[in-house]
N, C-alpha and C positions, 0 to 999 in steps of 0.2 A: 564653836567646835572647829577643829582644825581641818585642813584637807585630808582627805582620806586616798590613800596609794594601795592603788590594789597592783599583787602582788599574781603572776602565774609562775608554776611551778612547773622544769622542765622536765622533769622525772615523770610524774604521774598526772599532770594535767590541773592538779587544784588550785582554785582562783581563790585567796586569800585578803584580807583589808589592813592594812598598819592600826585599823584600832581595834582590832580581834584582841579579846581579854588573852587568849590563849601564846600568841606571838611572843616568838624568842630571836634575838640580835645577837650574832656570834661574830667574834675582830675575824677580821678577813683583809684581802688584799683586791685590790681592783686595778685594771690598768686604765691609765687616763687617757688613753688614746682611742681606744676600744668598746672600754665597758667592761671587758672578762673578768668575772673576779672568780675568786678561792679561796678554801680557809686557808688560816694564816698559820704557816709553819716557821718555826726558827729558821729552816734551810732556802727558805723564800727569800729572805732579808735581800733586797740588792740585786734580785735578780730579775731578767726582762721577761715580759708577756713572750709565752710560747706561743699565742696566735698572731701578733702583730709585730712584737716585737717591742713595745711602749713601755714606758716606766709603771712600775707598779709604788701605789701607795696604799695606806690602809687607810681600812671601810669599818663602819659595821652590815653585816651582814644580814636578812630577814632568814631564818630557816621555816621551812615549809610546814604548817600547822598539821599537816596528815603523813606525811612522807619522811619528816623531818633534814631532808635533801636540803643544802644552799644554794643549789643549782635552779635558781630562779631571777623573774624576769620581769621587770614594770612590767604592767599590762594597763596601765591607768589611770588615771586621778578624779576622785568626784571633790566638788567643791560644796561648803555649804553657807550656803546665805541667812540668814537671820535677821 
């Protein structure tokens, strides 16, 4: 079994796993300096992180299994041994 990345959600607080049956990944943008990311919009293409100022590249994104918000955060990783 793979690592498991838990995932919190800044919006409403829910602590989510990357191997929730229920988990949806949307293209988004991250900056490499930072970490900030956002969904990905056409108008994004090329343009700098409004918090640092950093290059942004695209991601995929976790969205929030309750909230459906991308406005979320590592919070984790469990590892599993076998």
């Amino acid at each position: 079994m793979p690592e498991q990345i838990i995932y919190m959600c800044k919006d409403c607080g829910n602590y989510f796993r990357s191997t929730d049956s229920n988990l949806v990944y949307v293209e988004g943008l991250k900056c490499i300096n930072c970490g900030q990311s956002i969904r990905k919009k056409e108008e994004d293409q090329g343009k700098k992180c409004d918090k640092c100022g950093g290059q942004i590249k695209d991601c995929l994104m976790p969205i929030c299994t309750k909230c459906k918000s991308s406005n979320v955060k590592v919070g984790g990783s469990i590892s599993s041994f076998g």
